[in-house]
C-alpha positions in Angstrom: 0.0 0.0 0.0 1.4 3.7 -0.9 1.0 6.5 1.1 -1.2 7.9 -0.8 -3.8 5.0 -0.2 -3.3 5.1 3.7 -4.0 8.9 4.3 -7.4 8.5 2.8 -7.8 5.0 4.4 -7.6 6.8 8.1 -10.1 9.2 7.2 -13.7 9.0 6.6 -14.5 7.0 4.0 -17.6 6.2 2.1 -19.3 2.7 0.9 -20.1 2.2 -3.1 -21.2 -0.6 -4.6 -21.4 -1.4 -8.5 -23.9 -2.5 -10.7 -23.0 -6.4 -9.6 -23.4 -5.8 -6.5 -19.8 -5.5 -5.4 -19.1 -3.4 -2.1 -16.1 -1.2 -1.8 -14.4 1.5 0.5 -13.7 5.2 -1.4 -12.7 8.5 0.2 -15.4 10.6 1.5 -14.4 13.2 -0.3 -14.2 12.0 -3.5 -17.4 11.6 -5.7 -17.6 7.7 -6.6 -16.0 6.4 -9.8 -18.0 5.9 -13.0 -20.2 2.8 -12.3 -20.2 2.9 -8.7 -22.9 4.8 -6.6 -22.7 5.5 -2.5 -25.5 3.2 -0.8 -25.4 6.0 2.5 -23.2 4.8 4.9 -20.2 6.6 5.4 -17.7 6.9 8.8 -14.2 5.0 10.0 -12.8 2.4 8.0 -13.9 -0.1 9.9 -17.5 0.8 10.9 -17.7 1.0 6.6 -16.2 -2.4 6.4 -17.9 -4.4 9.5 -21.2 -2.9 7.2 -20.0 -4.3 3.9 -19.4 -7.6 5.7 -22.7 -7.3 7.5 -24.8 -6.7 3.3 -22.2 -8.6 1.7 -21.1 -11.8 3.9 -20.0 -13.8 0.3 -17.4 -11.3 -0.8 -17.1 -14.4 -4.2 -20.7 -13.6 -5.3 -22.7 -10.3 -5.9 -24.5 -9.0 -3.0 -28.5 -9.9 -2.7 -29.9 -5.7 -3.2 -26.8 -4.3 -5.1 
């Protein structure tokens, strides 16, 4: 990881997911990248990723509501 990555990884970051249902972490501050929309839950790195694991158990197979 470069240090680039963990600055924005110890601030508040944001949850998108794509059109197949795949979850990921992207800085707050950012506007998502083309195909990916926020789902509303934003915060500390690991409240964003106990969520994803909490909508996405299966990280291998799209999420259920994506």
């Amino acid at each position: 990881m470069d240090e680039a990555q963990a600055d924005w990884q110890d601030e508040t970051v944001t949850v998108v997911v794509n059109h197949e249902g795949r979850y990921a972490l992207w800085p707050a501050h950012r506007p998502p990248p083309a195909g990916w929309r926020e789902v509303g839950r934003s915060g500390p790195k690991d409240a964003c990723l106990a969520y994803v694991a909490e909508v996405w158990p299966d990280p291998t197979a799209p999420a259920r509501d994506g």
